[in-house]
Every structure is written in structure tokens, then in C-alpha cells.
VOKOL-446169 format. One record per residue (C-alpha): residue number from 1; residue in three letters; x, y, z. Coordinates in steps of 0.05 Angstrom, whole numbers. Example, Ala and Ser with C-alpha at 12.3 -4.5 7.8 and 13.67 -1.06 7.14 Angstrom:
BEGIN
(node 1, ALA, (246, -90, 156))
(node 2, SER, (273, -21, 143))
This chain:
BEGIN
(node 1, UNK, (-12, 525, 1522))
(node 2, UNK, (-60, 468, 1500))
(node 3, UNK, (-80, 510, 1446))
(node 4, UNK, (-8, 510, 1421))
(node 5, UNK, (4, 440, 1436))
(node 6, UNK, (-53, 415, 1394))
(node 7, UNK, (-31, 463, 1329))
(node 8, UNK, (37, 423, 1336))
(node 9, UNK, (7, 359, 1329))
(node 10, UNK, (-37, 384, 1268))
(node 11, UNK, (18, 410, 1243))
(node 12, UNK, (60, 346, 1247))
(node 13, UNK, (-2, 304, 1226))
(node 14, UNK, (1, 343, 1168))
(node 15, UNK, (78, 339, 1152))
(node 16, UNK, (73, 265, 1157))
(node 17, UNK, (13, 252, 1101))
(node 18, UNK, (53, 299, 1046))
(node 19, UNK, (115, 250, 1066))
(node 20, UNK, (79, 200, 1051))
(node 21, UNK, (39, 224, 984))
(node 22, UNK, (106, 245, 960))
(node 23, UNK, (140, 170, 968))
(node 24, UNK, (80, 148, 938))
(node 25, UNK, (75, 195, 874))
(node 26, UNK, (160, 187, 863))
(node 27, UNK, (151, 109, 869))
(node 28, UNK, (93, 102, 816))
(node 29, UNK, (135, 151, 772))
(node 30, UNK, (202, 111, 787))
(node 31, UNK, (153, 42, 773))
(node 32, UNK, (137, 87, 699))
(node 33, UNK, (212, 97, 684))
(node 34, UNK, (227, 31, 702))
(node 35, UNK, (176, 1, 641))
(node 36, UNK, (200, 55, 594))
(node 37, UNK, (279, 39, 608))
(node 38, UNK, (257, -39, 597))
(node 39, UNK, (221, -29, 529))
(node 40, UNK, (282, 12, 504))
(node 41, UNK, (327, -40, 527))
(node 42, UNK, (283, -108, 500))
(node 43, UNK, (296, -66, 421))
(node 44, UNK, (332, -117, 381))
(node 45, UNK, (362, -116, 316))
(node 46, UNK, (327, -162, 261))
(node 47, UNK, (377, -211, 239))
(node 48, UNK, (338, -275, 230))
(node 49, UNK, (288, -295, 165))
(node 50, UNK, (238, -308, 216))
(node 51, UNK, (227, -245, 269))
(node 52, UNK, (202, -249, 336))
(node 53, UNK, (128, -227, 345))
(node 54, UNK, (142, -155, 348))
(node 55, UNK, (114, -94, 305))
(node 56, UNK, (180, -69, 265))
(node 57, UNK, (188, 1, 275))
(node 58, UNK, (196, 46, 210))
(node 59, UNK, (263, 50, 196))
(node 60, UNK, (302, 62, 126))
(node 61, UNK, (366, 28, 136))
(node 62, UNK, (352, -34, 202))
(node 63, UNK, (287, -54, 228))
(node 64, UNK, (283, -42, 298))
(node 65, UNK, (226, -83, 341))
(node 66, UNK, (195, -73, 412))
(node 67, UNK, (188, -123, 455))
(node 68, UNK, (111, -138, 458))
(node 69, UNK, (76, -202, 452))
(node 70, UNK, (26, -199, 395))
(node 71, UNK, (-47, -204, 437))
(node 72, UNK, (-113, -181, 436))
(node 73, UNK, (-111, -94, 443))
(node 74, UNK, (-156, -100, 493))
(node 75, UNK, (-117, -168, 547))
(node 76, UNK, (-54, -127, 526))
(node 77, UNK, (-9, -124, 595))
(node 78, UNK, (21, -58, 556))
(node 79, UNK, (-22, 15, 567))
(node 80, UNK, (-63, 26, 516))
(node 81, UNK, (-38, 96, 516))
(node 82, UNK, (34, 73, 510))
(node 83, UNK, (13, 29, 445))
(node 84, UNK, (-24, 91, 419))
(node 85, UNK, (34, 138, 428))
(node 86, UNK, (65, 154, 356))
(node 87, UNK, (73, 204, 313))
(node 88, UNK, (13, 231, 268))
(node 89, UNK, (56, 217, 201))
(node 90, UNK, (64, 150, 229))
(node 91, UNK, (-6, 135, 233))
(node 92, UNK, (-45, 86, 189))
(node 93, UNK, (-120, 95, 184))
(node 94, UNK, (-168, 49, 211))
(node 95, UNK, (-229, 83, 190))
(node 96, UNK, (-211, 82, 115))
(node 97, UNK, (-274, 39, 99))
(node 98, UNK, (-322, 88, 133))
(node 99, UNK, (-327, 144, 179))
(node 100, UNK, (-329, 129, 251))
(node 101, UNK, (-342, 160, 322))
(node 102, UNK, (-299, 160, 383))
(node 103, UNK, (-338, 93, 401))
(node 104, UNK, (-342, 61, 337))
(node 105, UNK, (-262, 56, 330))
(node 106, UNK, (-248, 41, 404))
(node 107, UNK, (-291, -20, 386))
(node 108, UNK, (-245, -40, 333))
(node 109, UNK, (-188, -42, 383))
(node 110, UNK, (-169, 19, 346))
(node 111, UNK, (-130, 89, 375))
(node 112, UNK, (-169, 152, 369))
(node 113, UNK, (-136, 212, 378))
(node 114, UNK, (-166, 277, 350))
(node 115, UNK, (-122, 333, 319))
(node 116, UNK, (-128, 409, 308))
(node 117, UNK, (-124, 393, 222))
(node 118, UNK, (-178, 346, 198))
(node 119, UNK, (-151, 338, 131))
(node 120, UNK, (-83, 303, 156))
(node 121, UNK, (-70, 247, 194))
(node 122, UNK, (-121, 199, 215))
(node 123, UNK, (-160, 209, 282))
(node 124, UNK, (-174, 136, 291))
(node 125, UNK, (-116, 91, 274))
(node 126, UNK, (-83, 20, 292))
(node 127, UNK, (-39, 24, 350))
(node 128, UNK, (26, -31, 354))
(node 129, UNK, (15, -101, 337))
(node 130, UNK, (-61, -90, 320))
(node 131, UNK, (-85, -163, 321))
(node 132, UNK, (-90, -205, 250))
(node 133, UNK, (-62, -259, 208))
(node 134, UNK, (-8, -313, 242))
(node 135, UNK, (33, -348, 193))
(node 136, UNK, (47, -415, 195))
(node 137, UNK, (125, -448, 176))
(node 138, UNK, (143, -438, 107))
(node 139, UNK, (151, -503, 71))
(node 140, UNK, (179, -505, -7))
(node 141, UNK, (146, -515, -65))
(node 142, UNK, (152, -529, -137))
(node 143, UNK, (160, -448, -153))
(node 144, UNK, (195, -426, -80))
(node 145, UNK, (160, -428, -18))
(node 146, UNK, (90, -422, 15))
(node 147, UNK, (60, -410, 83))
(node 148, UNK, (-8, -416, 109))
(node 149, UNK, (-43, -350, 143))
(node 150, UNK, (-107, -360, 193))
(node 151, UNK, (-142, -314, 237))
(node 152, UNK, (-157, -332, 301))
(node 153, UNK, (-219, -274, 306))
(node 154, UNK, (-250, -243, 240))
(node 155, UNK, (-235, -169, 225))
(node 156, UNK, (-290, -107, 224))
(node 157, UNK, (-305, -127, 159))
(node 158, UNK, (-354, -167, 131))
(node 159, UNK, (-345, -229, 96))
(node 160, UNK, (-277, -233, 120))
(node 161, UNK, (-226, -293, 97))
(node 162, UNK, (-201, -331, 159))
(node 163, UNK, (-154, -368, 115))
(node 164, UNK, (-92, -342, 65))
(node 165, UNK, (-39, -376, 26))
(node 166, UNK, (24, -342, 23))
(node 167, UNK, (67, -363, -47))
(node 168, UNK, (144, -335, -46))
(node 169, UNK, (183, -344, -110))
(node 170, UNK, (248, -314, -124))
(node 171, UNK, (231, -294, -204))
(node 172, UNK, (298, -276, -216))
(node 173, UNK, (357, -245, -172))
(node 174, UNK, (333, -165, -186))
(node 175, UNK, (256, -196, -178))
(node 176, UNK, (213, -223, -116))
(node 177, UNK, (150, -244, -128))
(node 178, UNK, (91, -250, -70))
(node 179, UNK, (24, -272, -73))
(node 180, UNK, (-30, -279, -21))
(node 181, UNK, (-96, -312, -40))
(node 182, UNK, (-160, -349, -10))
(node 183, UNK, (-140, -424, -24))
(node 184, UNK, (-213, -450, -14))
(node 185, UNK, (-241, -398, -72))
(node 186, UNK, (-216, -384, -138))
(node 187, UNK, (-222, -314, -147))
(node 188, UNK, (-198, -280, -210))
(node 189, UNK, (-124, -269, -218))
(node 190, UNK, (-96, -231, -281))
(node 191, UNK, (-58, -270, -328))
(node 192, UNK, (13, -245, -357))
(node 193, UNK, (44, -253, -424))
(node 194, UNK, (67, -332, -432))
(node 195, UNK, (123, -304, -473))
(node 196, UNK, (148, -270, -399))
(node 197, UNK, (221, -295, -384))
(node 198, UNK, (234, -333, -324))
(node 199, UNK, (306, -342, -311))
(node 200, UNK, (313, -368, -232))
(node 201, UNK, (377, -344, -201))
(node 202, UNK, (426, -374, -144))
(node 203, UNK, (395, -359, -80))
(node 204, UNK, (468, -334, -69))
(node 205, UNK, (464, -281, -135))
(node 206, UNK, (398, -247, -109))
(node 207, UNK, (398, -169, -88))
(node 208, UNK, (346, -179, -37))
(node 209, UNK, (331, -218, 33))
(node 210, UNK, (271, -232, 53))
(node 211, UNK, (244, -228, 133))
(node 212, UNK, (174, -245, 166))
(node 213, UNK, (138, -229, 222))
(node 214, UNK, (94, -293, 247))
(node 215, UNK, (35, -252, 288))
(node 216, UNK, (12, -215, 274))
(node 217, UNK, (38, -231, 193))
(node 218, UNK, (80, -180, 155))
(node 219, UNK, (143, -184, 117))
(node 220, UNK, (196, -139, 102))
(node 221, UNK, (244, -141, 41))
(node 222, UNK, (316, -116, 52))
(node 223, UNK, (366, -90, -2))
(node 224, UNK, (429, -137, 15))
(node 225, UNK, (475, -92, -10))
(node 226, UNK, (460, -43, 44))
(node 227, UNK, (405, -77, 99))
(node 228, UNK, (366, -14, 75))
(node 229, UNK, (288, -31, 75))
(node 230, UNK, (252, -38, 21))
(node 231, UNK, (184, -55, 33))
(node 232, UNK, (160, -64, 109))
(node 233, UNK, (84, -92, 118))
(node 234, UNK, (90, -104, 188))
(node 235, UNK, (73, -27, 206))
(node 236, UNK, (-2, -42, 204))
(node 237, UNK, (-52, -104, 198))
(node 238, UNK, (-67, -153, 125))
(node 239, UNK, (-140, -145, 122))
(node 240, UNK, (-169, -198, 67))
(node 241, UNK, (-240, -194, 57))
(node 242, UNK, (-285, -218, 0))
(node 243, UNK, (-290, -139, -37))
(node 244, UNK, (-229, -111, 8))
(node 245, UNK, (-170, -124, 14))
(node 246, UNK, (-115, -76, 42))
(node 247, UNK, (-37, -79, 60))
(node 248, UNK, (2, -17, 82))
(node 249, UNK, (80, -13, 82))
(node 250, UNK, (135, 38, 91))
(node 251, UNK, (175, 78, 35))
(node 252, UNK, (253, 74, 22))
(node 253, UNK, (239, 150, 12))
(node 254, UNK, (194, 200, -4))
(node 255, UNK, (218, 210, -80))
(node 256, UNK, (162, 167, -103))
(node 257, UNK, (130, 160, -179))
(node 258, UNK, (84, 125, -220))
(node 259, UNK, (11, 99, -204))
(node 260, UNK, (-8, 120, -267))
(node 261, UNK, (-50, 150, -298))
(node 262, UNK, (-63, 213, -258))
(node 263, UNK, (-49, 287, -270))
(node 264, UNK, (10, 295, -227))
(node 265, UNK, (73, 327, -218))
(node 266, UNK, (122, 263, -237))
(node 267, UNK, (144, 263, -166))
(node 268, UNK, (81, 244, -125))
(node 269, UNK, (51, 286, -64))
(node 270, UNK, (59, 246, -6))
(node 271, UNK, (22, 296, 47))
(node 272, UNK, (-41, 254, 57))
(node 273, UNK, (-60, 242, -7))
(node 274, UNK, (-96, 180, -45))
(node 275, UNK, (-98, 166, -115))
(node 276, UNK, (-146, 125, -149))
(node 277, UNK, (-142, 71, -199))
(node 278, UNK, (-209, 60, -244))
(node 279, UNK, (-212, 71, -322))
(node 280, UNK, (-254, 121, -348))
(node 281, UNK, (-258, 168, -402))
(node 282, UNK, (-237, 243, -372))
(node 283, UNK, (-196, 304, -399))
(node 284, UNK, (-139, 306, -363))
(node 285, UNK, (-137, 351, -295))
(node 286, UNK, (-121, 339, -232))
(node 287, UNK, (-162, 299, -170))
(node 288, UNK, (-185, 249, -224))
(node 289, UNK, (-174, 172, -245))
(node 290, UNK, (-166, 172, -323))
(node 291, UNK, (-160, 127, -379))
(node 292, UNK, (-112, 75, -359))
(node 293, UNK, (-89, 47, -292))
(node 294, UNK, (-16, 26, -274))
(node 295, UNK, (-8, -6, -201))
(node 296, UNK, (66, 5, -204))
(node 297, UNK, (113, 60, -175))
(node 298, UNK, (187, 71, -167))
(node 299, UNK, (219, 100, -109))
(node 300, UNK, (295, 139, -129))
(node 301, UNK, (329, 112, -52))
(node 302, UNK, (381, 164, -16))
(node 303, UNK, (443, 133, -50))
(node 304, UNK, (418, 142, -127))
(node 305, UNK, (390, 64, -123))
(node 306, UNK, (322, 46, -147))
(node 307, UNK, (268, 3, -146))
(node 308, UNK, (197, -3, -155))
(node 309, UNK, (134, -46, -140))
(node 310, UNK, (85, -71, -184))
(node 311, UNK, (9, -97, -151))
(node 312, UNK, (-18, -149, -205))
(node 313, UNK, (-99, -136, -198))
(node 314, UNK, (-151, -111, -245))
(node 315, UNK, (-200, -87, -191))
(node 316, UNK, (-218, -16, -177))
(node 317, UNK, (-150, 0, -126))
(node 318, UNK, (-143, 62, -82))
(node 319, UNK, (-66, 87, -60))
(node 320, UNK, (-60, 122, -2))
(node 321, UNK, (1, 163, 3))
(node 322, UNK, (28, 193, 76))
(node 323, UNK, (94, 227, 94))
(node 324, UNK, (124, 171, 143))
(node 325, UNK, (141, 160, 86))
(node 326, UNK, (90, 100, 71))
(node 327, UNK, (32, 86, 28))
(node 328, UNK, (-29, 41, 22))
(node 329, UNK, (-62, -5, -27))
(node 330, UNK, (-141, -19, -23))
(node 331, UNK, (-165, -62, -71))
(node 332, UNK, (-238, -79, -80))
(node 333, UNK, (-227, -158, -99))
(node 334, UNK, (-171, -208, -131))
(node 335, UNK, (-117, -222, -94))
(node 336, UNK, (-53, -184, -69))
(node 337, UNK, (-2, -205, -120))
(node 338, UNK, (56, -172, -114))
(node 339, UNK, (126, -164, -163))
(node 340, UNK, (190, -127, -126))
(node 341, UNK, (238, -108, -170))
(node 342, UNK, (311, -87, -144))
(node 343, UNK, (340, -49, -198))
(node 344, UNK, (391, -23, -175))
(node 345, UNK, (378, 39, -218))
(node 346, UNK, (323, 69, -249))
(node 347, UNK, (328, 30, -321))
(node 348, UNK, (336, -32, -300))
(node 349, UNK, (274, -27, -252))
(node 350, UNK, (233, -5, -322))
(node 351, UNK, (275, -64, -361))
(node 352, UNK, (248, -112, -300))
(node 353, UNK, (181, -87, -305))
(node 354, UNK, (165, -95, -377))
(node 355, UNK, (197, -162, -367))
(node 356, UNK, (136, -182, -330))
(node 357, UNK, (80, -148, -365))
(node 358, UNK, (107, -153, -432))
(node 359, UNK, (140, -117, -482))
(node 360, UNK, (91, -53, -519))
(node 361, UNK, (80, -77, -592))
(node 362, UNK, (120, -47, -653))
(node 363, UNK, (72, 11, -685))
(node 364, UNK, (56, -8, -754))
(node 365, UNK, (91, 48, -801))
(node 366, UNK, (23, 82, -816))
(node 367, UNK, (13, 101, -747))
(node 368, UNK, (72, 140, -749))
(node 369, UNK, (50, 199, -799))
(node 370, UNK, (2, 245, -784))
(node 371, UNK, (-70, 238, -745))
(node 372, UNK, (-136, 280, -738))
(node 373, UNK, (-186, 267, -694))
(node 374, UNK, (-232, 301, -652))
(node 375, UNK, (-309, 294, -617))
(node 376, UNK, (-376, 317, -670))
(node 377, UNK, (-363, 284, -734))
(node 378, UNK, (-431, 259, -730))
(node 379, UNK, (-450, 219, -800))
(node 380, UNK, (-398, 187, -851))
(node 381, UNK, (-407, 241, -890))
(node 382, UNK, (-385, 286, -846))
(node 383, UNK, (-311, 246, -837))
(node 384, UNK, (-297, 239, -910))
(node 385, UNK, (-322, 321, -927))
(node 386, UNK, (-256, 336, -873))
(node 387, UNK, (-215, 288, -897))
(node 388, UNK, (-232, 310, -973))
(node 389, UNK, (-217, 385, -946))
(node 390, UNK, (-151, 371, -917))
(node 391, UNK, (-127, 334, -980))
(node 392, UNK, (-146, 394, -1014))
(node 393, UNK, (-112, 445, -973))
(node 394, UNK, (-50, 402, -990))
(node 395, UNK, (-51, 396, -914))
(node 396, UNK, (-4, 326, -884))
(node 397, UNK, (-48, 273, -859))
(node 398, UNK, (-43, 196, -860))
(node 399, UNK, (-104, 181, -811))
(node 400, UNK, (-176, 200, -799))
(node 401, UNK, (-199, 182, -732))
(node 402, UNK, (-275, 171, -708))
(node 403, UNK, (-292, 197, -638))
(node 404, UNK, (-351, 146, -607))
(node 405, UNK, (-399, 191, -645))
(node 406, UNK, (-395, 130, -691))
(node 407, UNK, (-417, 78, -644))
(node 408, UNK, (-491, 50, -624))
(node 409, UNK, (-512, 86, -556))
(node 410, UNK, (-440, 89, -551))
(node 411, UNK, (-428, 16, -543))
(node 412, UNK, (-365, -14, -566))
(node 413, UNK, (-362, -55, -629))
(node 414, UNK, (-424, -31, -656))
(node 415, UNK, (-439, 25, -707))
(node 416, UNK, (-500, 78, -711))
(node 417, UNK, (-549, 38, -751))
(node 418, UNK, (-570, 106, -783))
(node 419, UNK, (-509, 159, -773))
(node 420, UNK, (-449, 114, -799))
(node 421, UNK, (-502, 52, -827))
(node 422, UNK, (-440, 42, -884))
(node 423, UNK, (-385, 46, -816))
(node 424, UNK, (-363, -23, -843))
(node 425, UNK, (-350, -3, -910))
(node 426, UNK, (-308, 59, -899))
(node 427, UNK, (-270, 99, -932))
């Protein structure tokens, strides 16, 4: 009878602690619910030229933002896990400067996540409202408006600028123009055609709005016609340092073109890919920067609209493409000059864009008829005995071209002293 008595009150023992496990395993789930019903309910609706500090999630018609204070990653009140949780086509690389370890891009305040395909998606990336820039009010100015940017801690890079100076200008109503720059150091900035037009427009006329994101700083440009978004920077951090600078924004849609001159299909591959922008003689094939580098593409929207960006800078420049859609420029110095031009169809985003680089120059007639050129016509000789033979043959040709066999140790504006020693006099 004791026996039994005492199994009873093991037994009840027993009953008791899984009563009380269970309360205490349903209320820390109900206290999980309870954050993840408030986050969904604190989403607001970007109405305001100013937004609240909150990362703007990618969206192609509104901007939708959580509602998270912009801190440190690390005195964040949110789980890191919850600020990590996105997904892998909506990542943005924070290792694209070098390869790092678990470790190395915790220490950045960075997300690392490891997947089963290493050639995709970043493993380390920046999770919501990675810390950077705060802008200051926008004031005017003589062209539009400015704003000062400052950092309260320095990036992961070295020689980092704590300091930028946002310039706004409304070029025309189908063109926005953004710069951002180092105010306390002239760095080089490409100059454009004086003959460019400039013809300001009625705030009222423009096909664009213009919103901003105080801290961290990003901006997002907005057709008016139809709220959809244009350009969003807000979906990872400005990084400014003295050889790198890098800003990352999302797509209107993935029918994207340009970034010349690469050999591409015309509509670019935006499954983690990167193109790169540095001059160099190469024969054309693919996975290579050739002769001439365009920072501009054009992206054909859902409705049959149009418009493209062009970066101003002369530096070597990297694009990163990903299928959020979204892409990245890298640039290895200048500063981030930006031209936004609305269209609203494909032509008149071309007609905007030669507006600001200028016109191409009318051929003379000559260079209309017919060439020949190739690589090995090594003396002068040589180059008159082919043109002489195709005169001959009663074979068409207006133009004999020199490859560089002509040149000094291949230097421009110099001639073999021995090869082509009469260069200057020919024919």
C-alpha cells in the first residue's frame, strides 16, 4: 500500500512539471507571435519626401518599410536572426571586397548564412538597416538642393570618408540628376559637353518624385505616373571610401540592357552575374571587358515604359547583377554621379541620354566607302604593295588602315623609327 501510495505522488509530481513546461514553452511562443504580428502591423506606406528611418523593402510598384530604428547590428533590440531572415535573391554581398570567414563577416555586423550553391547568392551579406551614412536637412541651392552625409563610425574599409555632400538637381522634367562627393577633397569628376542643354522644368511638369531615407541614407525615385519604383538605394549601405565606392539599388524589372561594351545577349543575365567596365584591347567573346565602357543601362518596365540610368565616372567600375531584381555599382575612385532619365519609352530615354553626353559627330564622307585593315603590315612598304594590289585587282576601297604595327613599342602617337621611319609622310 505505501508502495502504491508513493508511485501516485511520483506520478502527480511528474504531471505537474510537464504542466508547467508546457505554459512555459506556449507563452514564449505566444511572446514570438506577438513581435511578429507587431512588425507586420508597424508596415507603413511611404508617402512623405522624407521617410522614417526604416530599410524600404523591395517592392516594384509602393515601398513598404518595417518598423526598426536604424542602430548599431550589434545594440539592436531586434534578433539578429530576424534581421538576417530574407531571401537569397534578396541578398547583397558584404564580402565583395574580399573573401571572408564565418568570423571575419560577423565582425562587420554582417549575416552569414551558408548555402548548398557557392556560385549564387552571397554567404555573408548585410542584414536590415546595416549601419552607415545619416543625412542631414536638405537646404536649396543655386542648381536644386543639397544635403550633408556623416558617419558616426567608419566602415570596414580603409581610408573611409566620414563626410558626403549630397547635390539634387532636377535637369529637366524626364531627367534627375544626383551627385555624392567628398566636399573637403577634390577628386576628379568627368566633365560633359558645354554645348549639353539644360532646360529646368516646373517642379509641377516633372515625371518623377523623389523620397529619402535619413539613417541610415538612401533614396528612392518614383515614377509619378504610377508610384512604381524606379531606383531604391535604401536596400543596402553607401560605402564611400578613397579607391571604393559602392551603392546597390533595386530593378523596375529584370528586362535590363546596356553596360556596354560586353559580349552579351542584348538582354543582360541577371543570375549572379558582374560585368566589368575597363578599356582594353580584346577580340570580342564572352566573360571579358573590351574596348569601350558605357556606365548606362535601360530597363523596358511591365507596362511598355522605360527608363535608364547613367553613372558619370571614368574609373575602373564593376556591375553586379542579381535576380531580386537589383544590381550593384563598385567603382574604384571619383565620385557617384548619377543621371536618371524617365523616358517614358525607350527613344526618348536614348534622346535624354545623348542629351547629356553629347551628340556622336557627323562621319566625314570618306569614311563612308570602303575600309581594309588588319594586324602584320609590318613596314610602309608593306601597306602601299596591298593597297597598290587592290587598285589593281579593280577591287573597291577608299581607306588603308594601319594596325599598331606602325607605332614605337606600341605607344600611341609615335611611329617605328625604322619600320614606318617615313609614317609622317604617307601615302
Amino acid at each position: 500500500m505505501g508502495l502504491l501510495s508513493n508511485c501516485k505522488v511520483t506520478v502527480a509530481v511528474l504531471l505537474i512539471a510537464f504542466v508547467l513546461s508546457t505554459c512555459l514553452y506556449i507563452g514564449h511562443r505566444e511572446t514570438g507571435l506577438v513581435g511578429s504580428i507587431h512588425a507586420k502591423q508597424n508596415k507603413t506606406i511611404i508617402g512623405h519626401q522624407m521617410l522614417p528611418n526604416n530599410p524600404a523593402k523591395q517592392q516594384n510598384i509602393s515601398v513598404e518599410t518595417m518598423g526598426v530604428s536604424p542602430v548599431n547590428p550589434r545594440q539592436t533590440d531586434a534578433p539578429r536572426d530576424n534581421r538576417c531572415t530574407m531571401s537569397p535573391e534578396s541578398r547583397f554581398d558584404c564580402a565583395r571586397d574580399r573573401v571572408l570567414s564565418q568570423r571575419d563577416c560577423e565582425e562587420r555586423g554582417c549575416c552569414y548564412a551558408p548555402l548548398a550553391d557557392s556560385t549564387g547568392p552571397p554567404w555573408c551579406f548585410y542584414p536590415y538597416l546595416y549601419p552607415g551614412y545619416k543625412m542631414g536637412p536638405l537646404s536649396p541651392t543655386v542648381g536644386g538642393q543639397a544635403a550633408t552625409l556623416t558617419r558616426a563610425t567608419p566602415s570596414y574599409l580603409p581610408k573611409d570618408i566620414p563626410t558626403l555632400r549630397l547635390e539634387v538637381t532636377e535637369e529637366t522634367a524626364t531627367c534627375l540628376h544626383l551627385t555624392l562627393k567628398d566636399p573637403s577633397s577634390q577628386r576628379y569628376e568627368v566633365q560633359l559637353p558645354a554645348s549639353v542643354p539644360q532646360n529646368k522644368s516646373d517642379t509641377q511638369d516633372v515625371l518623377y518624385t523623389t523620397e529619402y531615407q535619413s539613417d541610415p541614407f538612401g533614396f528612392i525615385v518614383q515614377r509619378k505616373s504610377n508610384g512604381r519604383v524606379i531606383m531604391n538605394t535604401t536596400v543596402a549601405p553607401l560605402l564611400f571610401a578613397d579607391q571604393y565606392l559602392q551603392l546597390s539599388t533595386t530593378l523596375a524589372s529584370s528586362l535590363v540592357s546596356g553596360l556596354g561594351e560586353h559580349y552579351t545577349s542584348l538582354r543582360l543575365d541577371l543570375n549572379w552575374t558582374s560585368l566589368t567596365l575597363w578599356n582594353r584591347d580584346m577580340a570580342p567573346h564572352a566573360n571579358a571587358n573590351l574596348y569601350g565602357s558605357h556606365p548606362f543601362y535601360i530597363v523596358q518596365e511591365e507596362d511598355g515604359l522605360a527608363h535608364g540610368v547613367f553613372l558619370l565616372n571614368s574609373n575602373a567600375i564593376e556591375v553586379m547583377l542579381q535576380p531580386t531584381p537589383a544590381l550593384t555599382w563598385v567603382s574604384t575612385g571619383g565620385i557617384l554621379d548619377l543621371y536618371i532619365f524617365l523616358g517614358p519609352d525607350p527613344q526618348s530615354v536614348i534622346r535624354q541620354y545623348l542629351q547629356v553626353i553629347g551628340y556622336p559627330m557627323m562621319p566625314p564622307y570618306w569614311s563612308l566607302g570602303f575600309h581594309l585593315c588588319r594586324w602584320g603590315y609590318t613596314t610602309t612598304k608593306t601597306t602601299r604593295q596591298v593597297a597598290q594590289r587592290m587598285h589593281s585587282a579593280d577591287f573597291p576601297m577608299d581607306v588603308q588602315w594601319n594596325d599598331l604595327d606602325y607605332a614605337d613599342k606600341r605607344r600611341v602617337f609615335t611611329f617605328d623609327p625604322w619600320r614606318f621611319r617615313d609614317g609622317g609622310g604617307f601615302p
